[in-house]
N, C-alpha and C positions, 0 to 999 in steps of 0.2 A: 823138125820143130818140136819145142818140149811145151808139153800143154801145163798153162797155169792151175793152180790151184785153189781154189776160195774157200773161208769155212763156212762152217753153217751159219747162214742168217735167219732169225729167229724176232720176227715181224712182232710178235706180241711182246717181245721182254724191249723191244726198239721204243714201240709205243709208248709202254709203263713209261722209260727214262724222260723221253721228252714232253710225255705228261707233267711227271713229278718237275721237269724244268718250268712249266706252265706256273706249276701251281707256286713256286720255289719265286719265279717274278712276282705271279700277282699279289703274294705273300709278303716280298717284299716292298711292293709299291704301297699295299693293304698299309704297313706298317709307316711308311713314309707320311702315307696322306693323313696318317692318325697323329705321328709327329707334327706335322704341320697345322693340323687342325688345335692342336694345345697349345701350341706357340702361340697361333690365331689369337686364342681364348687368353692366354698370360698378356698380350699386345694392346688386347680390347681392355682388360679390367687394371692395367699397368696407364695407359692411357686416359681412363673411367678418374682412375687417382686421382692422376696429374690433375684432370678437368678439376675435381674437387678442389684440391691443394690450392691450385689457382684460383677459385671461387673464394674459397678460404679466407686467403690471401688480400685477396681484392675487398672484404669483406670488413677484416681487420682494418687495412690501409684506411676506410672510410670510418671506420669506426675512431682510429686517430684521428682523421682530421674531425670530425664533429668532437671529440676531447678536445683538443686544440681550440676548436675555437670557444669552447664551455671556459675553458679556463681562462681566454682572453677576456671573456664577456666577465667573469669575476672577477680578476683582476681591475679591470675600468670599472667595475662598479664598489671594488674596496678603496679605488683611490678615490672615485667619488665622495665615499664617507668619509675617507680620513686625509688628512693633509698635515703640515708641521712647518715649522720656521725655527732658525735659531738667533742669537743676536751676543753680540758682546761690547763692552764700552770700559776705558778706563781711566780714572782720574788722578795724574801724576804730581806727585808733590804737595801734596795739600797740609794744611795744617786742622788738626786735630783741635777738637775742645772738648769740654768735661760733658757735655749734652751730647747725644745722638745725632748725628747728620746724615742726609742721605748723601751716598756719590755713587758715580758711575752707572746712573739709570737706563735700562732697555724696554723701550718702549714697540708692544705687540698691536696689529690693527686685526681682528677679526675676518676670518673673510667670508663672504655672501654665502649662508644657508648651515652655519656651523653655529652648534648650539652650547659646546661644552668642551673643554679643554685640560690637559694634563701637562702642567708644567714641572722642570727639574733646574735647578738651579744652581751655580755656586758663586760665594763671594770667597776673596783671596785681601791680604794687606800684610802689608810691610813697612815695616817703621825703623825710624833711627834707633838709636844703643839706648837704655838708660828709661825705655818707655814700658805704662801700662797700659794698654789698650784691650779695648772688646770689639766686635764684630758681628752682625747677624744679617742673615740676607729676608728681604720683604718681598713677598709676592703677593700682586694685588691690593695692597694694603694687609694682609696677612703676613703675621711675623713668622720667622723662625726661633730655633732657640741659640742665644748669646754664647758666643764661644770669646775667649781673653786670653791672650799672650801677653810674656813678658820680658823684659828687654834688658836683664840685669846681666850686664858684662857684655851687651851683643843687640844683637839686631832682633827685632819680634816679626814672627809670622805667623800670621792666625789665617785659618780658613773656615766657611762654615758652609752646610750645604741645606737644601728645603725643598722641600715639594709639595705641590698642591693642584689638586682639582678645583677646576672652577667652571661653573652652570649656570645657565641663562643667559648667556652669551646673545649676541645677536650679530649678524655684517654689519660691520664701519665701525661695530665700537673699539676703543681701546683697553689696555690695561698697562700696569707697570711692574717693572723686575727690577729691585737694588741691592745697592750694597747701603748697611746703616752702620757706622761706625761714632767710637767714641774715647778716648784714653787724654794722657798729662795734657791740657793745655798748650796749642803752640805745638805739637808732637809730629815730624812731619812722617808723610805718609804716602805709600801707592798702593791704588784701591783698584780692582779688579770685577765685573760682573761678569758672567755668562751663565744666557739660560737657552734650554730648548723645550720649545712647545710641539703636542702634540693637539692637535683637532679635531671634533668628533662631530655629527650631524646629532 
């Protein structure tokens, strides 16, 4: 029989190794738990955000809607104060005299709790060949200024335009928008109005 051999074992250098294995784990667990506790910490204040962001958010979102309806509520209340109409009328084929006539009147009704208005205006006319004619538009019984075409070799067209404020207004009442025309005798003619009112409280 041949007798084995072993070498030296050496209980203290055993020790040291599987200590430093000890310490080599806890070191690295030490180091894990430390990881995970900063992730923890990035998780909590990454979430902390969010909450904010969301609060934010939700915040804003009320914030439009109460804009929203600020603006609705101004809205209804600028249309309250103001309102408008328009009108148009035209008198085809007429004959013409040396005096001023009216044609083509547009007539405006006021309406309930409107105290003042801003009208614009225009008259148009057209005449046969061979005419002198003038034109000016009346708003309210307020003139504008005379404008004159003339029809040598040709047809005349004249247009003229006015505008006017008018105050003390009250609901129901009326006012009137024309065309005032005047040229040769016998002159025929197509006369044109159109106005647009604006209304104010």
């Amino acid at each position: 029989m041949i007798a084995q051999e072993f070498g030296k074992q050496y209980p203290s250098e055993l020790a040291e190794f599987v200590a430093m294995l000890k310490d080599t784990k806890q070191a690295g667990f030490d180091s894990t738990q430390n990881v995970l506790a900063q992730v923890s910490t990035i998780v909590a204040r990454q979430d902390a955000q969010i909450a904010e962001i969301a609060a934010a958010t939700a915040a804003v979102a009320a914030q439009n809607v109460t804009i929203a309806a600020q603006v609705a509520a101004i809205a209804t209340l600028v249309g309250q104060q103001v309102t408008g109409a328009v009108g148009n009328n035209n008198a085809n084929l007429v004959a013409l005299t040396t005096g001023a006539a009216a044609y083509a009147p547009v007539t405006f009704t006021v309406p309930a709790g409107f105290t003042s208005a801003q009208v614009l205006a225009v008259s148009a006319m057209y005449t046969g060949p061979m005419a002198t004619v003038y034109l000016y538009t009346q708003i309210a019984g307020g003139n504008g200024i005379e404008m004159n075409g003339y029809g040598s070799g040709g047809v005349a067209n004249v247009t003229s335009t006015f505008a006017r404020t008018l105050t003390g207004l009250t609901g129901g009442s009326t006012f009137t928008v024309q065309s005032l025309a005047r040229g040769n005798a016998g002159t025929a003619a197509w006369i044109s109005t159109s106005a647009t009112v604006t209304y104010f409280r």
